[in-house]
C-alpha positions as CSV (number, residue, x, y, z in Angstrom):
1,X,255.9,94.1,-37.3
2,X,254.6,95.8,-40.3
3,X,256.7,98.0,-42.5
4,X,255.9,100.3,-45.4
5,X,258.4,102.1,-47.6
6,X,258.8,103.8,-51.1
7,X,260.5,106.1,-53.4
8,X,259.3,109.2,-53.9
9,X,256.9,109.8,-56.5
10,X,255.6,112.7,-59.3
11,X,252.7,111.4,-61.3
12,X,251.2,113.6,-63.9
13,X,252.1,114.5,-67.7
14,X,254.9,116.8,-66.7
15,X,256.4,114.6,-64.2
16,X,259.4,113.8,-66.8
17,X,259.9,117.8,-65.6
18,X,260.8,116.8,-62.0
19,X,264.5,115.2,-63.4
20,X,265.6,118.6,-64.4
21,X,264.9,119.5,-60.1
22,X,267.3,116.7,-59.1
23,X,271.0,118.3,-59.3
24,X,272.3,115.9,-61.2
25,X,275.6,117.2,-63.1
26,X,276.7,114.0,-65.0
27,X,273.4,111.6,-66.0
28,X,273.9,108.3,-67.7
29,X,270.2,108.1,-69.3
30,X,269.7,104.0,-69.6
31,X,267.1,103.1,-72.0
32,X,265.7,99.9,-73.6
33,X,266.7,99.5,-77.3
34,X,263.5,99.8,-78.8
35,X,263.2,103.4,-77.0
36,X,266.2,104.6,-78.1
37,X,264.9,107.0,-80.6
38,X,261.7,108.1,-79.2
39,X,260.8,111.0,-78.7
40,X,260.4,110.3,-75.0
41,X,264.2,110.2,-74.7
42,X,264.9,113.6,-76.5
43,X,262.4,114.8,-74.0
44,X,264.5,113.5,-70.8
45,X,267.8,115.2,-72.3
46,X,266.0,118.5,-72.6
47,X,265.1,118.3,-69.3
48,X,268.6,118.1,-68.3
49,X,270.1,120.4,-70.6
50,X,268.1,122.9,-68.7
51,X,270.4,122.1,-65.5
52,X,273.7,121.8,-68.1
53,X,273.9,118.7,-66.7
54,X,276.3,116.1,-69.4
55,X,274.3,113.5,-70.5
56,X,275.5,109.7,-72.0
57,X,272.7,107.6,-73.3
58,X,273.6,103.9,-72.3
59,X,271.4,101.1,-74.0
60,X,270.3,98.4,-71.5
61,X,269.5,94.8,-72.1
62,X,266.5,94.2,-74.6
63,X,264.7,91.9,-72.3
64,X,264.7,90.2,-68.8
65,X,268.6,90.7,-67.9
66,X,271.0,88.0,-67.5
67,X,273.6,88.1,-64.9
68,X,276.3,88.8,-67.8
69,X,274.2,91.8,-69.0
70,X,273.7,93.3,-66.0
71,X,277.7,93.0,-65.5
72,X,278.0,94.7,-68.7
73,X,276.1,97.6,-67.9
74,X,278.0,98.2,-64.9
75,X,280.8,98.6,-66.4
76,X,279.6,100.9,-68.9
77,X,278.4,102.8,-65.3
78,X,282.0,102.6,-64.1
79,X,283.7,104.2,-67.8
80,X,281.3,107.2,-67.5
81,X,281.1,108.1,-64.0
82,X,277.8,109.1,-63.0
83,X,276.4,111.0,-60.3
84,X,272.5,110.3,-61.8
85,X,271.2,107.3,-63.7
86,X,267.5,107.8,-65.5
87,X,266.5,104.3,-66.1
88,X,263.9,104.7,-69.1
89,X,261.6,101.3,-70.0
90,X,259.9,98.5,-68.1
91,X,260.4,96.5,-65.4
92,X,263.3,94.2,-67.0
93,X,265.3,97.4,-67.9
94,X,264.3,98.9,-64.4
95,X,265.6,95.5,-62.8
96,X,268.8,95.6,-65.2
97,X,269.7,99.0,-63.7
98,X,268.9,97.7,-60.3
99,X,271.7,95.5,-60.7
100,X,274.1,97.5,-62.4
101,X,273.9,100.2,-59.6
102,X,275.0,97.8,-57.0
103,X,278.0,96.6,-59.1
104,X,278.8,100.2,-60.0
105,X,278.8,101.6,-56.0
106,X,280.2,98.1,-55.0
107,X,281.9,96.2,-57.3
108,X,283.1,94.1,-54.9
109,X,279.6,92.7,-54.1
110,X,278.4,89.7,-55.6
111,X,275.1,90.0,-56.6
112,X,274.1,86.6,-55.9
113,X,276.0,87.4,-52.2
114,X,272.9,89.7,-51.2
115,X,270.3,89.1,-48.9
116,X,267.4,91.5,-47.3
117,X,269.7,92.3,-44.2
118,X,272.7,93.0,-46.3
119,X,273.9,96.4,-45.7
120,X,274.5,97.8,-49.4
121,X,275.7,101.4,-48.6
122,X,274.1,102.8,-52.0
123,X,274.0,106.2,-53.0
124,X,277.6,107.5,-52.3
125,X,278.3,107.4,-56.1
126,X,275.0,108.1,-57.8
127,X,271.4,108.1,-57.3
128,X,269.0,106.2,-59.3
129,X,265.9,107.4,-61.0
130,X,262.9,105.4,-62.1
131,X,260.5,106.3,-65.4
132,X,258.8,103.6,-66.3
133,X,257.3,102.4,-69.7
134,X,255.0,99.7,-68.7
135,X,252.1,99.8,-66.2
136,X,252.6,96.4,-64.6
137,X,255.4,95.3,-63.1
138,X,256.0,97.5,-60.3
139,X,259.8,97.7,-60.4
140,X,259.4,102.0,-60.0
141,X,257.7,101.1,-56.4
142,X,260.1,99.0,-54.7
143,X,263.7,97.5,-54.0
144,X,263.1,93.7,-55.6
145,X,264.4,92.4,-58.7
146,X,264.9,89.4,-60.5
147,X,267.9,88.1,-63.0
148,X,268.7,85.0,-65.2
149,X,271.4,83.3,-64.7
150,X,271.4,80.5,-67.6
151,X,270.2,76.8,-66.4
152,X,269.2,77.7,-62.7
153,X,266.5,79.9,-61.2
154,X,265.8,83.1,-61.0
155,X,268.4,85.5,-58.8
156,X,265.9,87.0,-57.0
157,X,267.2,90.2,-54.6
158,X,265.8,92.8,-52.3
159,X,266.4,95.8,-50.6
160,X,264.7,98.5,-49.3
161,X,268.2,100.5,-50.3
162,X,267.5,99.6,-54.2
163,X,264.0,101.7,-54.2
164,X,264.9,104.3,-56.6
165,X,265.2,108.1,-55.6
166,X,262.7,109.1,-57.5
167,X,260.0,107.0,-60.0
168,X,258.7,109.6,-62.4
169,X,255.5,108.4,-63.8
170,X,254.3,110.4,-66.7
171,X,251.0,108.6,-69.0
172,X,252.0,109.8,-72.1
173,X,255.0,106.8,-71.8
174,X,252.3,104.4,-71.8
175,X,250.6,105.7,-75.2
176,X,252.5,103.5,-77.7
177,X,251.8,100.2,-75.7
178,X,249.5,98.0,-77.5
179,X,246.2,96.6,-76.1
180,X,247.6,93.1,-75.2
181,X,250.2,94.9,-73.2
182,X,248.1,96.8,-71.2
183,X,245.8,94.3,-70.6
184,X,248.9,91.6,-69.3
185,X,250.4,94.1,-67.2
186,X,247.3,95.2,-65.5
187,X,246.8,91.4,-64.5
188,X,250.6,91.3,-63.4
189,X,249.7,94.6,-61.3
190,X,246.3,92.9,-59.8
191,X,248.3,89.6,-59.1
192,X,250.9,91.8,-56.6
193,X,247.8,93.4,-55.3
194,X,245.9,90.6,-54.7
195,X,248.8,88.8,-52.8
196,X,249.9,91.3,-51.4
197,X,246.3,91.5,-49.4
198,X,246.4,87.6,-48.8
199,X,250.3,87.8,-47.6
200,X,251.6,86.6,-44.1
201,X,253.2,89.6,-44.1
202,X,250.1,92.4,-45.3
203,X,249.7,95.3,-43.1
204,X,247.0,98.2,-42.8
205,X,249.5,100.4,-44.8
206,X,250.0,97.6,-47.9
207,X,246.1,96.6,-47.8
208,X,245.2,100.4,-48.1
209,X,247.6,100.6,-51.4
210,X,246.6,97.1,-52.7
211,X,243.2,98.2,-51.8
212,X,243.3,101.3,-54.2
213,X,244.7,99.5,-56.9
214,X,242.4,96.8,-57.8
215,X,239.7,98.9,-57.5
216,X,240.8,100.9,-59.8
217,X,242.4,98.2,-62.6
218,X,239.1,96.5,-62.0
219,X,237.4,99.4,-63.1
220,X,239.8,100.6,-65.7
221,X,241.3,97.7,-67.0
222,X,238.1,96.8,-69.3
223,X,238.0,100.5,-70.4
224,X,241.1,100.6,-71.4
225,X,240.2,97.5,-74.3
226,X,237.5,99.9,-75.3
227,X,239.0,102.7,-75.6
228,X,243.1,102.0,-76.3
229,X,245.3,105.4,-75.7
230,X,243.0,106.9,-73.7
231,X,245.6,109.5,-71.5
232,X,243.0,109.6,-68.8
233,X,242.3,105.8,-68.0
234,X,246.5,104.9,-69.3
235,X,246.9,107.5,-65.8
236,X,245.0,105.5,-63.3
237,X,246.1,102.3,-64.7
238,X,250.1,103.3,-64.1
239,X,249.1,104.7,-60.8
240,X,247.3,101.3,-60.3
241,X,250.8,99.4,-60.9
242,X,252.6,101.5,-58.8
243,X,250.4,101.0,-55.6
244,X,250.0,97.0,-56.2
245,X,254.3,97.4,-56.0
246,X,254.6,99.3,-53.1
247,X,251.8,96.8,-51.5
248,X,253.7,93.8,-52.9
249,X,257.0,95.0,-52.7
250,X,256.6,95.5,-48.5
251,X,254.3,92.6,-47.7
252,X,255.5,90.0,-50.5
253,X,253.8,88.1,-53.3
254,X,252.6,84.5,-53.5
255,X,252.4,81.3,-55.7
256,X,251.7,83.6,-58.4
257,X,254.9,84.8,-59.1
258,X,257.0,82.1,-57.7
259,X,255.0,80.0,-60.5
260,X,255.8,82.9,-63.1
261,X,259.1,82.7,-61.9
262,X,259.9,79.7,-62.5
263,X,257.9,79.4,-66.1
264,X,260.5,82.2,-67.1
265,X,263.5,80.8,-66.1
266,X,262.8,77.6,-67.5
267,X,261.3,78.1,-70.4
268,X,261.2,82.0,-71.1
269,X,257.7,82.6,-70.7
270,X,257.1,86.1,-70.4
271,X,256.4,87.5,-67.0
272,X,253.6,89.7,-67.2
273,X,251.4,86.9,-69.3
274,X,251.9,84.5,-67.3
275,X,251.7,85.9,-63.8
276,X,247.5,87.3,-65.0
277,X,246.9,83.7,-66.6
278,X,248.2,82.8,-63.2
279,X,246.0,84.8,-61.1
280,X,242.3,83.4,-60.8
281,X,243.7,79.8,-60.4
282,X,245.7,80.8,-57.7
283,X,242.7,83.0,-55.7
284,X,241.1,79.6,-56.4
285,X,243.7,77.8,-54.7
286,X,244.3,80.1,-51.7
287,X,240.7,80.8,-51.1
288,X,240.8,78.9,-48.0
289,X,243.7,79.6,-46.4
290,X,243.3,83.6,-47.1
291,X,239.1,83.5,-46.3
292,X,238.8,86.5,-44.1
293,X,241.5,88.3,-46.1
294,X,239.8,88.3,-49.7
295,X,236.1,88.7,-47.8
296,X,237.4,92.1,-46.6
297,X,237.7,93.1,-50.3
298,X,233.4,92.9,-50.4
299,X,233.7,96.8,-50.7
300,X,236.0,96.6,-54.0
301,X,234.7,93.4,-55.7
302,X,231.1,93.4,-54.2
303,X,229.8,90.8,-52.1
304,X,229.5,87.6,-53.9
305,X,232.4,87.2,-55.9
306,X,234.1,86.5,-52.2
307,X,231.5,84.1,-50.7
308,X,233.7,80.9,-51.8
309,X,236.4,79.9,-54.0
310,X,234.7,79.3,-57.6
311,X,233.2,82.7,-57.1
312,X,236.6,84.5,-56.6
313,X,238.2,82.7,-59.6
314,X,235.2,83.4,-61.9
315,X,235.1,87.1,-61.2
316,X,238.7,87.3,-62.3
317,X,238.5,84.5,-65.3
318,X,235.7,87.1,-66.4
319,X,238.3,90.2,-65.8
320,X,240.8,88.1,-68.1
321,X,237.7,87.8,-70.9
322,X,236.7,92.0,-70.8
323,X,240.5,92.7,-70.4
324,X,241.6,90.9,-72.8
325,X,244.9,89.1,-71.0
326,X,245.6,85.3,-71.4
327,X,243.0,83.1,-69.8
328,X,245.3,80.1,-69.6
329,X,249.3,80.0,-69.7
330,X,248.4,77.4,-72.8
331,X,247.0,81.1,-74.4
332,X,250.3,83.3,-73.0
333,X,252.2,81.4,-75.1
334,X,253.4,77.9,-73.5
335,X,253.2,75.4,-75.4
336,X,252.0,71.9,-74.0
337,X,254.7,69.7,-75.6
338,X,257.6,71.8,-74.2
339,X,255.4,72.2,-70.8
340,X,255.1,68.6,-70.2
341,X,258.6,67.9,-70.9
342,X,259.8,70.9,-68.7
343,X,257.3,70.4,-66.4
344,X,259.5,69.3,-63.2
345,X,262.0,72.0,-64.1
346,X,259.7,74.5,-63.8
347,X,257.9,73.7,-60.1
348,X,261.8,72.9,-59.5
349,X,262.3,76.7,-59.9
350,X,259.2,77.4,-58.6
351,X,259.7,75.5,-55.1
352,X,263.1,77.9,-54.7
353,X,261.3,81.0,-55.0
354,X,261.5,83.7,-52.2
355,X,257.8,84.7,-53.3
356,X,256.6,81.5,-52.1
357,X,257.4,82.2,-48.7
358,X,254.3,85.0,-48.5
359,X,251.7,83.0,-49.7
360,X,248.7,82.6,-47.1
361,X,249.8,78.5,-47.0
362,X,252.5,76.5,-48.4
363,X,251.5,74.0,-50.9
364,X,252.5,70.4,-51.2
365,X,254.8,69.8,-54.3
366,X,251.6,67.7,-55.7
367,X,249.2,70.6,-54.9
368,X,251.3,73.6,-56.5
369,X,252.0,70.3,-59.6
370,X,247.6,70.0,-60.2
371,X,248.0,73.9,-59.8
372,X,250.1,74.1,-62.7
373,X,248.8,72.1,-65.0
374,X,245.1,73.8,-64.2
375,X,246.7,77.0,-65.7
376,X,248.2,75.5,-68.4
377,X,245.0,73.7,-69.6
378,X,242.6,76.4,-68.6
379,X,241.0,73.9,-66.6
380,X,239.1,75.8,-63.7
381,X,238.7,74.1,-60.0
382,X,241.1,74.2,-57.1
383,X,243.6,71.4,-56.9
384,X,243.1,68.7,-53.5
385,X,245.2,68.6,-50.2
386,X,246.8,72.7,-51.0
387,X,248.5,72.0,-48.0
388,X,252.2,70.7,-46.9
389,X,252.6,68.7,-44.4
390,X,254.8,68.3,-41.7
């Protein structure tokens, strides 16, 4: 069975307009620190003065959110009330109010208690809102979210009851971000696209978005180096990030971000970094096992980037050099002393995440180990016997 959903969605310059059409009376607006005087904030409380609707601005967690900041924000939830909450910034603060919703309609629910089949029963309180900052992550387009939670990995949850009501994606939020943050997220967006398509669980409904997406961050993604704040190509690049999540947040990532997953819970590495320095290696990797799957995308990435594996990998290590993202997790910032000497930590974490469990094979702990240490060394080829045995 195949499944597609997603939250509803207004995409233009205005869309931060569509919050004042929500009859919301009592709004806690949660916003990353470094937002909390832009002027993209004043903007959202107009919005709802227009409705009369009271307004409390709540700061969220500065970056990815720990167990005990999510907990925090839900109580600041609980003290105010709500009946709307407008989560403003990227995909850590979207996650953080992920998790604080739960707690806040059901404090009695642990977060680490929920699996995909758990019946959450959101919505009775408040309904949740999604305007993102970023264009990579995703987190407007679907119910999955991630949480540290000190020495062991990741919390990773999902529901199909946490997409938000309504993501809100408006360009002009994406005008301030700088050129090395475009570029990363855009390879964290093509990385859920591109395993989305090569998932055990794609479907004609997640290929089409996936599909869309890379076509256009493979066309726009170099443009956007060249021409930094441009409103028009900023546009297709957030509606790019938003497709690749709804693709990857229905038919599941891959090695990818299990590996990214497991680089930021054991050593901090930022998500979006590492999950594009990630990304040829792993089309390298998975090449075989997802053949038919990546030939399909001849129409997208033309014909011979898709006739083997080195051809894949070099049409994306070339992406990383127009785009300007991290062509090795060595470049995203991970440095090889504290790599080595985290190194089984780190495929530790990896090995335990759900994302792992989508990928078009399951590699051996020594495969996914050579895979590694290929992206942290920038050190191109696929790594032997990718596959586990029995």
């Amino acid at each position: 069975m195949g499944y597609l959903t997603a939250p509803r969605f207004c995409f233009g310059p205005q869309a931060l307009e569509q919050v004042s059409a929500l009859g919301f009376s009592r709004v806690a607006l949660v916003v990353a620190p470094a937002l909390r005087r832009r002027p993209q904030v004043t903007r959202i409380e107009e919005e709802l003065a227009k409705i009369d609707a009271r307004t409390e601005i709540l700061e969220g967690p500065p970056g990815e959110p720990t167990l005990e900041e999510v907990e925090a924000l839900a109580e600041l939830l609980r003290r105010y009330g709500p009946d709307g909450i407008v989560a403003l910034g990227g995909g850590s603060l979207l996650d953080a109010v992920k998790g604080a919703w739960i707690r806040y309609e059901r404090p009695e629910l642990a977060l680490e208690e929920i699996t995909p089949l758990t019946d959450l029963r959101l919505g009775s309180r408040a309904r949740w809102v999604a305007v993102p900052t970023t264009a990579g992550s995703g987190s407007e387009s679907h119910g999955s979210a991630q949480f540290h939670r000190g020495d062991r990995p990741l919390l990773e949850i999902g529901s199909r009851e946490l997409e938000p009501d309504w993501a809100l994606l408006d360009p002009a939020l994406l005008e301030t971000l700088a050129p090395a943050q475009v570029a990363a997220g855009g390879g964290d967006a093509l990385a859920h696209a591109l395993e989305a398509i090569a998932s055990e669980w794609a479907n004609p409904f997640t290929d089409a978005a996936a599909r869309e997406a890379i076509g256009r961050l493979l066309r726009d993604l170099p443009r956007a180096r060249k021409r930094p704040g441009d409103p028009e190509i900023l546009a297709s690049l957030q509606a790019a990030a938003a497709l690749a999540g709804v693709a990857a947040g229905n038919a599941q990532a891959g090695a990818v971000h299990a590996l990214a997953h497991g680089l930021q819970a054991a050593v901090g590495l930022p998500h979006a970094p590492a999950a594009a320095a990630l990304l040829p290696y792993v089309l390298e990797f998975n090449f075989d096992a997802a053949r038919e799957r990546y030939q399909g995308l001849a129409g997208v990435l033309g014909t011979a980037p898709v006739q083997n594996r080195q051809a894949l990998a070099e049409r994306f290590h070339l992406l990383a050099e127009q785009a300007g993202w991290p062509r090795s997790l060595a470049e995203a910032g991970l440095d090889p002393e504290r790599y080595r000497s985290h190194r089984d930590r780190i495929l530790t974490f990896a090995r335990s995440s759900a994302a792992l469990v989508g990928n078009p094979h399951l590699p051996t702990p020594a495969a996914l180990g050579e895979l590694l240490d290929r992206a942290v060394a920038g050190r191109r080829g696929a790594p032997g016997a990718p596959h586990a045995t029995a």
